[in-house]
N, C-alpha and C positions, 0 to 999 in steps of 0.2 A: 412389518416383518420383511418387507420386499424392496431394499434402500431402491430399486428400479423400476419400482409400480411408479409412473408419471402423476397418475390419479390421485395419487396417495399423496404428493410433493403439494398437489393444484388444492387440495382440500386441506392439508396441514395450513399453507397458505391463507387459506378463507380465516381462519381459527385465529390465527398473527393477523391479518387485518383487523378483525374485531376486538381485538385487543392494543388496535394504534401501535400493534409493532413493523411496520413497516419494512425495514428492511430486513428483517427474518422472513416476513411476508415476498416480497422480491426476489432474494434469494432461493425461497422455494418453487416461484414461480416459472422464473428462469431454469432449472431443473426439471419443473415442470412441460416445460416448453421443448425441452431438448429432449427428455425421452419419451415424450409425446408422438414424437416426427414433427415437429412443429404442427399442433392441429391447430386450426383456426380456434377454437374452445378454448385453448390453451393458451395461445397468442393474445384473444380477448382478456384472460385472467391476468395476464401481463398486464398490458394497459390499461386494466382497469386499477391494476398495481399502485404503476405507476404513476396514477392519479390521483388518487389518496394520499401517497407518498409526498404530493407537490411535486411530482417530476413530470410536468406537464409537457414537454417538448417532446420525453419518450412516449408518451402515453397517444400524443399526434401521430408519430411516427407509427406505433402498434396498429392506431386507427389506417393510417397510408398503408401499411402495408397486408391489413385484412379487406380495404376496397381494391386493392391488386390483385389479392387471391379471391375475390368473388366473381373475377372477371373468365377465373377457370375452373373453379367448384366452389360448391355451396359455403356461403356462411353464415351465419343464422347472425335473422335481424336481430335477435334478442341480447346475441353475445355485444355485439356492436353497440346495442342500447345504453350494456354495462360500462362499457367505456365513457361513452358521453356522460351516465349518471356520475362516474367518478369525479367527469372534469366539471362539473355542475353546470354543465350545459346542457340545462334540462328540456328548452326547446326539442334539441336536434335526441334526448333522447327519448319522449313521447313520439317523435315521429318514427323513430325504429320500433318501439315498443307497439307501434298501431300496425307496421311492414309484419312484426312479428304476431300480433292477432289473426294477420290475413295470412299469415302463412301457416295458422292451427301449430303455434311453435308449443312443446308438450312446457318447457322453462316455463310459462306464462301462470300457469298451473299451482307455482312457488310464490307467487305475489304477495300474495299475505302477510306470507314468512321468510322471506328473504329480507336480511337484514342492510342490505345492502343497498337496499332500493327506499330506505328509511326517508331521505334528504326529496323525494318526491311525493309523501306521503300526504303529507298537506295541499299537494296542488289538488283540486276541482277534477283535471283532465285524468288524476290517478284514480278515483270514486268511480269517477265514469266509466272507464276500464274495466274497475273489479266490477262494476256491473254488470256488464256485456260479455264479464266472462260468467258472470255466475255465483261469481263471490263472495258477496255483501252477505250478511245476515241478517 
């Protein structure tokens, strides 16, 4: 209802990823981004966009430029994770996903159901996680 709610753009967005439309997804990201103030949250959902998309050099770059802005306010391991799950660089994104355990990230909480996190699901290191959060059944 609010073409300027940013929130609104970043989750329209989620909806176009899961639907492999990508750059409907981008474009809302971007939008996202901007009337966000540029939040790191928001920057995250970019690159992790852009990783999906196969536009992996932008998606490097999102990551460059959220380890700059950690250098002068927070940015949560877990958004960081998302990025790397995109690029299926799952190494480097278990090890955010563990920064973000130690830092009681509330995101962690979505595991289960976060769709997005699908392409890790079969690793061993992901069980072990949801165990330690509490999560297994």
């Amino acid at each position: 209802m609010d073409p300027n709610l940013g929130s609104a753009h970043l989750w329209l967005a989620h909806v176009y990823q899961q639907k492999s439309l990508f750059q409907e997804a981008i474009a809302e990201l971007a939008t996202g981004v901007r009337l966000s103030g540029n939040s790191t949250f928001a920057l995250a959902k970019l690159g992790h966009g852009y990783a999906m998309a196969g536009r992996c050099d932008e998606a490097h770059t999102a990551l460059k430029q959220l380890n700059a802005l950690s250098s002068r306010r927070y940015v949560s391991a877990y958004d960081i994770a998302m990025v790397h799950v995109g690029l299926q660089e799952n190494d480097e994104a278990f090890s955010w996903l563990q920064r973000a355990f130690e830092q009681g990230s509330l995101w962690l909480g979505y595991l289960n159901v976060e769709p997005q996190l699908d392409p890790l699901r079969s690793d061993p290191r992901f069980s072990d996680l949801l165990s330690r959060l509490g999560l297994l059944s």
